[in-house]
N, C-alpha and C positions, 0 to 999 in steps of 0.2 A: 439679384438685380438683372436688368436683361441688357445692361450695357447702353441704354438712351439714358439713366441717369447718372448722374456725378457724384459723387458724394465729396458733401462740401460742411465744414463746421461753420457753426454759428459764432457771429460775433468777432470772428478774423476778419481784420482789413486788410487790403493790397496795400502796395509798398506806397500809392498816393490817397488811398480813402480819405475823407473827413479832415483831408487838413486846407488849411486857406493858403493865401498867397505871400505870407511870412513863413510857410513848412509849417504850420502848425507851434510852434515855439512863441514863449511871450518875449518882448524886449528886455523888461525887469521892468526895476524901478526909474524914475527920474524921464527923461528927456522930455518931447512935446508931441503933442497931437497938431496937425497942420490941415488947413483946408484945400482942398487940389485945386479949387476954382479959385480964390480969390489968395491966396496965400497966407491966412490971417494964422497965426501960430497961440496954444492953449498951453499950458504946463500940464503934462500925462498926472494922472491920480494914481496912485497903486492900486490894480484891481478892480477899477473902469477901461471899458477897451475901448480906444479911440474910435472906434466905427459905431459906438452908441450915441457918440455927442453929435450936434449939431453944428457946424460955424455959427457965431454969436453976429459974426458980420452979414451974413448973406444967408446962413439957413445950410448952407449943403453939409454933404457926411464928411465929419472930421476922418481922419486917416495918422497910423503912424509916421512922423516925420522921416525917418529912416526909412521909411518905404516909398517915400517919394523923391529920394533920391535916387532909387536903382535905374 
């Protein structure tokens, strides 16, 4: 090598790659999905993530409740 490349493996993330704004970690089971605009609250599904649903009240992206508390 002549020292302008790096040599870097594939497939290694940094210490923040690819994770979202819960660290990457699920809740679990139980609690709720919550709407940030209008406050309307859902019962979480196991293995639905709260950011696919819709509010059933207004439309916007549902979010975990627990994260709307931070």
């Amino acid at each position: 090598m002549d020292g302008n490349h790096h040599s870097h493996e594939h497939g290694e993330k940094g210490a923040h790659e690819g994770k979202g704004k819960n660290g990457g970690g699920s809740k679990g089971p139980g609690g709720f999905c919550a709407c940030h605009a209008c406050g309307t609250r859902v019962e979480h599904i196991q293995g639905v993530k709260c950011t696919t649903l819709h509010c059933p009240n207004c439309g916007h992206k549902m979010i975990r409740e627990e994260l709307l508390k931070k």
